[in-house]
VEXDRENRO-700309 format. One record per residue (C-alpha): residue number from 1; x, y, z. Coordinates in steps of 0.05 Angstrom, whole numbers, plus 32768, in hexadecimal, padded with zeros to 4 digits. Layout:
N
+-----+------+------+------+
! seq !    x !    y !    z !
+-----+------+------+------+
! NUM !    X !    Y !    Z !
...
+-----+------+------+------+
END
This chain:
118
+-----+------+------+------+
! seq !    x !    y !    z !
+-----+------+------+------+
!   1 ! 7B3F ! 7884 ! 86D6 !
!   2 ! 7B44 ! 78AD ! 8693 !
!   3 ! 7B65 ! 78EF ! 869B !
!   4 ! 7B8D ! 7913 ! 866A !
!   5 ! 7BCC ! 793A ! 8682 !
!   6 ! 7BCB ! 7970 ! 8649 !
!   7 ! 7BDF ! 79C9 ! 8649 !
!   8 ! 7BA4 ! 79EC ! 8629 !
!   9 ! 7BCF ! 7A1B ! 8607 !
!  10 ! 7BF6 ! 79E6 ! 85DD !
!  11 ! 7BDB ! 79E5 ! 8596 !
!  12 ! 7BF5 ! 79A6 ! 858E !
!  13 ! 7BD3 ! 7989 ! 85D0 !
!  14 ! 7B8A ! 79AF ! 85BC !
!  15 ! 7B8F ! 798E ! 8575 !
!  16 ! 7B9E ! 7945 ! 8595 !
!  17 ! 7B6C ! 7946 ! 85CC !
!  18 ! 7B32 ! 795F ! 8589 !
!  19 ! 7B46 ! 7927 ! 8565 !
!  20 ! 7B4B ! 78F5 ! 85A0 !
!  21 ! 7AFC ! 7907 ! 85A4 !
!  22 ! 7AF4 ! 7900 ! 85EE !
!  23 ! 7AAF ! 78F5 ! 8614 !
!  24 ! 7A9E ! 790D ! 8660 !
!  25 ! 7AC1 ! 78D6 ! 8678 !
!  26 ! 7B0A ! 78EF ! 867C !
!  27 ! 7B21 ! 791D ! 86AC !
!  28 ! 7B4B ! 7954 ! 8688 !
!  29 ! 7B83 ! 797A ! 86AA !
!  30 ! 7BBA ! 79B2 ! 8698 !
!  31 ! 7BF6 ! 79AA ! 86A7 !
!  32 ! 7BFD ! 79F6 ! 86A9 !
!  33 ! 7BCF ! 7A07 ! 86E2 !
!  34 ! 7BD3 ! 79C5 ! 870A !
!  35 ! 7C15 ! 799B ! 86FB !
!  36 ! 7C0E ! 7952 ! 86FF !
!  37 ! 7C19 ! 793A ! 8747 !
!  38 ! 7C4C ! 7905 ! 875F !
!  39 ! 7C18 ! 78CB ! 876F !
!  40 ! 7C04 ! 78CE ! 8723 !
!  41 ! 7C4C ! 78DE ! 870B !
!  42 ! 7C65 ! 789B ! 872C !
!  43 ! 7C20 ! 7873 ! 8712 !
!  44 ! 7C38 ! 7885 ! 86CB !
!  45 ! 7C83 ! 7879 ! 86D3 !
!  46 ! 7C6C ! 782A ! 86EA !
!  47 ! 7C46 ! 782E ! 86A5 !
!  48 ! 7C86 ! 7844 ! 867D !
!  49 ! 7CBC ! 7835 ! 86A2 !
!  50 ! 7CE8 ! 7872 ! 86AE !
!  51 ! 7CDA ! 78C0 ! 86C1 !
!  52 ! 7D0C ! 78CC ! 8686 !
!  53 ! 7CD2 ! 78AD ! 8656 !
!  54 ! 7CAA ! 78E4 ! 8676 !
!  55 ! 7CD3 ! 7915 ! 866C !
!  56 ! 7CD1 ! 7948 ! 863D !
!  57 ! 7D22 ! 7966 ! 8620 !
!  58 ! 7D00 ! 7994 ! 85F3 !
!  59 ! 7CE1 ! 79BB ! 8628 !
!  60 ! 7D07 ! 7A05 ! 861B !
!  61 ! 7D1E ! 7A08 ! 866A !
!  62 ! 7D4E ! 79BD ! 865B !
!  63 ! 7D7B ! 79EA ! 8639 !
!  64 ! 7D6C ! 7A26 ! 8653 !
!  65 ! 7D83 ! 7A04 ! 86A9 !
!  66 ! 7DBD ! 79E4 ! 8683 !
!  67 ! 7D94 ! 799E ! 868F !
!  68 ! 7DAD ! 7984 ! 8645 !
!  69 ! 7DF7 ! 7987 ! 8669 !
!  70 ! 7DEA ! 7962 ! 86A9 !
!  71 ! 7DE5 ! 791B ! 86AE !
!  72 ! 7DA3 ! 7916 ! 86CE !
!  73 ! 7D8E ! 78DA ! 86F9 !
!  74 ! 7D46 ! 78C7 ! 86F8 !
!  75 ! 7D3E ! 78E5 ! 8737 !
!  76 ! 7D49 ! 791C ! 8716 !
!  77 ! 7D21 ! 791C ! 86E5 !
!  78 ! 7CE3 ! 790F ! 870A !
!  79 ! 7CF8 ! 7955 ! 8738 !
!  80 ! 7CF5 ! 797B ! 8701 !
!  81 ! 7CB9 ! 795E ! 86E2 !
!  82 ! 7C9B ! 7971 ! 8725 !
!  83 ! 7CB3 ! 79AF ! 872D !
!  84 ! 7CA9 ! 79C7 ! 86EE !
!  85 ! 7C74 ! 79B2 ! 86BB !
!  86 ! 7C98 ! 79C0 ! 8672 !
!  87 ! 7CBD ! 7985 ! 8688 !
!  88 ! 7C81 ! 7955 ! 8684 !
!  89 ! 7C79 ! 7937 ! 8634 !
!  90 ! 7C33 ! 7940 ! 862A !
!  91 ! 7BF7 ! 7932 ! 8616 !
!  92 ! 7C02 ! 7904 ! 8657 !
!  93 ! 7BC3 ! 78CB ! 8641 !
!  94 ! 7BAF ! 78A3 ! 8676 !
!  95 ! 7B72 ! 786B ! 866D !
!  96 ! 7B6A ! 7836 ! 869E !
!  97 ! 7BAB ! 7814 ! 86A7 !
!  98 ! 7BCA ! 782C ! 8666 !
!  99 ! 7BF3 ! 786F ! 8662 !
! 100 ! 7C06 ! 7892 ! 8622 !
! 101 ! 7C35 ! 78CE ! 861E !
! 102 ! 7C42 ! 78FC ! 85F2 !
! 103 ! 7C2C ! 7914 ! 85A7 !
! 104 ! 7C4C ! 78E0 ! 8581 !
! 105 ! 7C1B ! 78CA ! 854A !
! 106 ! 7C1A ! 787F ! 855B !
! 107 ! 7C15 ! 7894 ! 85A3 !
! 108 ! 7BD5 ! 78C5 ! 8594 !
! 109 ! 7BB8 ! 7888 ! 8565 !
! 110 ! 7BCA ! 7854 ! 859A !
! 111 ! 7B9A ! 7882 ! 85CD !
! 112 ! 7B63 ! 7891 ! 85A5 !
! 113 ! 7B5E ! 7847 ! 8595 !
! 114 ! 7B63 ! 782C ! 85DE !
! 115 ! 7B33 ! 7866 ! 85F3 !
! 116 ! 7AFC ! 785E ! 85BA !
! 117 ! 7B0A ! 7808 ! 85BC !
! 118 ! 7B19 ! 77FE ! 857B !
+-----+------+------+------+
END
């Protein structure tokens, strides 16, 4: 399985999934029109260990629900990540067994290596 959990209208996703260089062979989805579902939201929580991980606080609605004053469990987080899809870090990279989230630079370097093999 290689599918990419991305939203098309992020510059910052569009320039990472160009430089990624991606064949046919990964499945591509936005977040925006179809958010991720809760069978693949637990797969990659097993990968990283936490829905917090998954998370993302610097989505504008954390402060805008008051979220940055609650204490939230990690029940909670993965509600919100469900219900609404600014709350999912992103690009979401998954290849095979191995997950990578985010647009950290080691994290889009990590990818493109385990993707291209090298």
């Amino acid at each position: 399985m290689k599918k990419i959990y991305h939203l098309s209208s992020c510059n910052t996703n569009q320039r990472i999934l160009k430089e990624l260089e991606l064949g046919d062979d990964v499945e591509l989805h936005d977040i925006k029109k179809e958010n991720i579902d809760e069978q693949t939201l637990d797969f990659i929580k097993e990968k990283v260990g936490s829905y917090e991980a998954l998370f993302s606080k610097r989505a504008m609605k954390y402060r805008s629900m008051g979220l940055n004053e609650m204490d939230l469990s990690e029940d909670d987080f993965k509600k919100y990540i469900l219900e609404e899809y600014t709350f999912l870090k992103r690009p979401f990279i998954i290849l095979e067994d191995e997950v990578f989230v985010g647009n950290a630079k080691k994290t889009v370097e990590a990818a493109k290596k385990a993707y291209h093999g090298s």
